[in-house]
C-alpha positions in Angstrom: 58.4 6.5 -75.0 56.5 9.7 -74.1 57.9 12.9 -72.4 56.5 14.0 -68.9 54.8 17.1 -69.4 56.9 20.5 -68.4 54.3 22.5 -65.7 53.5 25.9 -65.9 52.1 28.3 -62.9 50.0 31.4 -64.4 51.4 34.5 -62.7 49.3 37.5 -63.8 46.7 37.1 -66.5 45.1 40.7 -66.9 43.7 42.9 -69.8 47.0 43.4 -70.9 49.4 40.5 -70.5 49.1 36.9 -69.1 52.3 35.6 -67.3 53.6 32.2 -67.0 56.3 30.3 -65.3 57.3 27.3 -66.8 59.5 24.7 -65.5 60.9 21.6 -67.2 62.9 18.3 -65.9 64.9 17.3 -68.0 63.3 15.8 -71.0 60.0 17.7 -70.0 58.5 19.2 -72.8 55.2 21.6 -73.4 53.6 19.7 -76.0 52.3 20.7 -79.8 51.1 24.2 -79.5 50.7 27.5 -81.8 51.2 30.8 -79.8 48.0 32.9 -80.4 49.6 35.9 -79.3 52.9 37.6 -79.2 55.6 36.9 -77.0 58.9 37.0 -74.8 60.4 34.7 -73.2 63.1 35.1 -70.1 65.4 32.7 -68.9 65.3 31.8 -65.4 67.7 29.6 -65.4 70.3 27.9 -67.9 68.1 26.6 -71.3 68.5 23.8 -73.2 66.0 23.8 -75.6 65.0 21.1 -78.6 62.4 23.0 -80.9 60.4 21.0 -82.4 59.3 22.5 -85.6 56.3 21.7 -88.2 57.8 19.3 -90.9 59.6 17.5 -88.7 62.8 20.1 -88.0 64.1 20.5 -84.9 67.1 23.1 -83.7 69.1 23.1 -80.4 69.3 26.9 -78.5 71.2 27.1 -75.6 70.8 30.4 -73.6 72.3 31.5 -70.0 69.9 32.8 -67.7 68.8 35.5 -67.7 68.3 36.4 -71.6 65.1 36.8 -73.6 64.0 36.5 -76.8 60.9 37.6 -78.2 58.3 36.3 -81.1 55.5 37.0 -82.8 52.2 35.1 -82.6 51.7 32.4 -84.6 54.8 30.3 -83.8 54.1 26.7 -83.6 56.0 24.0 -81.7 56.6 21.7 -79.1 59.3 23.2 -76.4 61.7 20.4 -75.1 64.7 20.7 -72.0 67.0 19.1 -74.4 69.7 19.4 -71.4 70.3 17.0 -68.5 69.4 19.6 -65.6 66.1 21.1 -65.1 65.3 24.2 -66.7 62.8 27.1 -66.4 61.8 30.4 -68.1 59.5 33.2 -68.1 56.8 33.4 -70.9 55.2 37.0 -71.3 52.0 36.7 -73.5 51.1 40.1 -75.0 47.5 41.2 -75.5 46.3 43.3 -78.1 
């Protein structure tokens, strides 16, 4: 059974950084990406979220909102709201 698709706004995409909103129902997820440039991310609200990992791995990270994490580029995976209430962060892409 497929996944509806999370949706994403673009906030500010400028020399420097491009900004995105992301929002999830539950069971949403981004789809199969790599991230092509480094990145934080910042919890709008509660997050449940599946990782879905090359190989076949997956790993559960639940964060309150407000946090952040940040990565470099290169990650690759497929971002699921592995919770039952809808979810949404802040994604800060940052340009070299």
């Amino acid at each position: 059974m497929a996944r509806p698709q999370a949706t994403h706004s673009l906030l500010v995409d400028d020399a420097k950084v491009r900004v995105t909103r992301w929002d999830f129902a539950p069971g949403a997820e981004t789809g199969w990406h790599r991230h092509g440039m480094d990145y934080v991310i910042t919890t709008l609200t509660p997050c449940t979220f599946l990782m879905e990992e090359p190989g076949g791995e997956s790993r559960r990270v639940d964060m309150p909102a407000g946090e952040s994490y940040r990565r470099d580029e290169g990650v690759e995976h497929n971002v699921v709201n592995g919770g039952p209430e809808p979810m949404s962060f802040v994604e800060v892409e940052l340009k070299h």
